[in-house]
N, C-alpha and C positions, 0 to 999 in steps of 0.2 A: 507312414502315410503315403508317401511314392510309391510305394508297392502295391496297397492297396484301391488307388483311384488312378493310378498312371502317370507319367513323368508331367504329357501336356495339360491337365488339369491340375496337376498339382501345382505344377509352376503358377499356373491362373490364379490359385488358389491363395499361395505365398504371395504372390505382386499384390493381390488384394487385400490382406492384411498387413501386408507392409507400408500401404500408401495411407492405413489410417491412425492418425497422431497419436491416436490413445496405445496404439501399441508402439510405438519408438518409443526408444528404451536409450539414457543415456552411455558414455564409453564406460563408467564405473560401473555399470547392470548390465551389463551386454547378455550376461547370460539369463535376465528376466526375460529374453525380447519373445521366448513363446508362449508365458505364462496365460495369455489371453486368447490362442490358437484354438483350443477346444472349444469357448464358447462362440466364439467368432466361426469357428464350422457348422455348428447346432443352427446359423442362420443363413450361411451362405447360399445360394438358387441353387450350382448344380452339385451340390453336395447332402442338403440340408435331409435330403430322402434317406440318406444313409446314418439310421438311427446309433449304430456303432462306435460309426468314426470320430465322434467327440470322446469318447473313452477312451479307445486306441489312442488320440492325441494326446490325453492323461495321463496314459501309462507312459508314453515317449516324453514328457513333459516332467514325470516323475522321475525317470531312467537320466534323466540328464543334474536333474538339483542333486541325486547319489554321487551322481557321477564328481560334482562340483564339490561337493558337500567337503567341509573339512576333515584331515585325517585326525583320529583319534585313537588311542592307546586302547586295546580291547582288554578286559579284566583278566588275568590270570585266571586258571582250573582252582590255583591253591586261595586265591582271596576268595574266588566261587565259595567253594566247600567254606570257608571258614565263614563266611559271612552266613551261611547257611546254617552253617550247625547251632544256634541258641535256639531262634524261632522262626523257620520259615516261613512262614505263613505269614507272618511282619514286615518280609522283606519289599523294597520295590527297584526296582530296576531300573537303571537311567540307561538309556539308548543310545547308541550310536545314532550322531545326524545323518548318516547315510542311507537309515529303513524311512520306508516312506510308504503307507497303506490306501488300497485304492478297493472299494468297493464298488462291481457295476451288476446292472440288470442285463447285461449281454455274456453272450459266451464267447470272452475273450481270448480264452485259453485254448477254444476250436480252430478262433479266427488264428492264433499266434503259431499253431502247430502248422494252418496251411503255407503262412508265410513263411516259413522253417522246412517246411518240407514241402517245395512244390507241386510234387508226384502223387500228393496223398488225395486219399478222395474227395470230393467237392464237399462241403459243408451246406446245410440251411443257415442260415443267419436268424436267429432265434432268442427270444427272452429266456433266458438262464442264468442265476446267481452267479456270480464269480470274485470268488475271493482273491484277491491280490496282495502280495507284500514284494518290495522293490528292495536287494540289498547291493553292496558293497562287497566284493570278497575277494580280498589280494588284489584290489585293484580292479577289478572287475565287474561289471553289473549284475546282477540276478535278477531275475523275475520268477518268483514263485507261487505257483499256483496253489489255494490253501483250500481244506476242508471249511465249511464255517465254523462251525468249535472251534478249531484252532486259530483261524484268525480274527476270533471274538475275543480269545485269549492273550492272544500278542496284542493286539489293539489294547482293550485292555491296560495290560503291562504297562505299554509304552504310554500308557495319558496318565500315571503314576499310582495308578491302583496297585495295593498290596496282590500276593502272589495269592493269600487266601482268598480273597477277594473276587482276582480273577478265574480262581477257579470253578467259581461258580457257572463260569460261561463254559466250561466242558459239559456240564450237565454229568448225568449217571448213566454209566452205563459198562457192561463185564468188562471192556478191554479202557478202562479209564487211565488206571494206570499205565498202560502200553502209551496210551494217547500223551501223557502229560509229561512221559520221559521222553517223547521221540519231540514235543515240542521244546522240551531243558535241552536236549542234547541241539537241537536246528539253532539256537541263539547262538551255544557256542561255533559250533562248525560254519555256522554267517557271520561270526565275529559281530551281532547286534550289540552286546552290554560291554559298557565303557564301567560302570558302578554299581554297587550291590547298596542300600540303606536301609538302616532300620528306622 
């Protein structure tokens, strides 16, 4: 968010949310204390014109609960496969509390490249889909930017829908297949599934 609206507004911006009660957050929640930042910027005066930057605070707001999030044991390849081999289609997936899913109407993924790469060319700031999913991996944050199929899929997944189930959110089409192993194979390589159930 400092990057994006500048150190001295931002600062403005923080003093101003921190002087209102509803967001002091006690020392056991310390790390709730921005949960309320993004919609507290949707109203601010010198921000409130930048339709974005309550999003962007949601992705940073998400990137931080991953961050936080407890470590858990990520499932073996061999319980994978074995949990797999009866009835796929039955299975559902418990998640790592580290993935965390962010849907916005802005193109977050333009704004995140410029802030990633300063030198790159200026952007419109523009209404466009963008799929988000937020993981963990080795310690580390991700932010990945997802086709919709596939983060209709993982979404999905993650609210305890069968894997049949979710398939249906790929929809048909020639390269479905291609689609539905490169999303099996993203769980494992993000380390998302802690459990396989039937």
């Amino acid at each position: 968010i400092w990057r994006l609206i500048g150190s001295d507004c931002a600062r403005g911006v923080a003093l101003a949310y921190s002087h209102e009660f509803v967001n002091i957050t006690d020392r056991s929640n310390i790390s709730g204390f921005g949960e309320n930042f993004p919609d507290f910027l949707e109203k601010f005066p010198s921000v409130k014109h930048l339709d974005y930057l309550p999003d962007y605070a949601r992705i940073e707001w998400l990137r931080s609960r991953s961050y936080e999030a407890i470590n858990q044991k990520i499932i073996s390849a061999e319980k994978f496969n074995e949990s797999m081999s009866s009835d796929p289609e039955a299975v559902i997936f418990k998640f790592n509390r580290s993935v965390f899913f962010l849907r916005s109407s802005w193109a977050l993924a333009k704004i995140q490249r410029l802030l990633d790469e300063p030198d790159s060319e200026k952007i419109d700031i523009m209404h466009e889909e963008c799929f988000l999913l937020i993981c963990r991996v080795n310690g580390r944050i991700e932010t990945l930017f997802l086709e919709e199929d596939q983060w209709k899929f993982l979404f999905a997944l993650k609210n305890g829908i069968t894997l049949g189930q979710a398939l249906e959110q790929i929809g048909s089409s020639d390269d479905v297949d291609t689609k539905i192993s490169a999303v099996i194979r993203l769980l494992f390589v993000k380390e998302m599934i802690v459990k396989v159930t039937l």
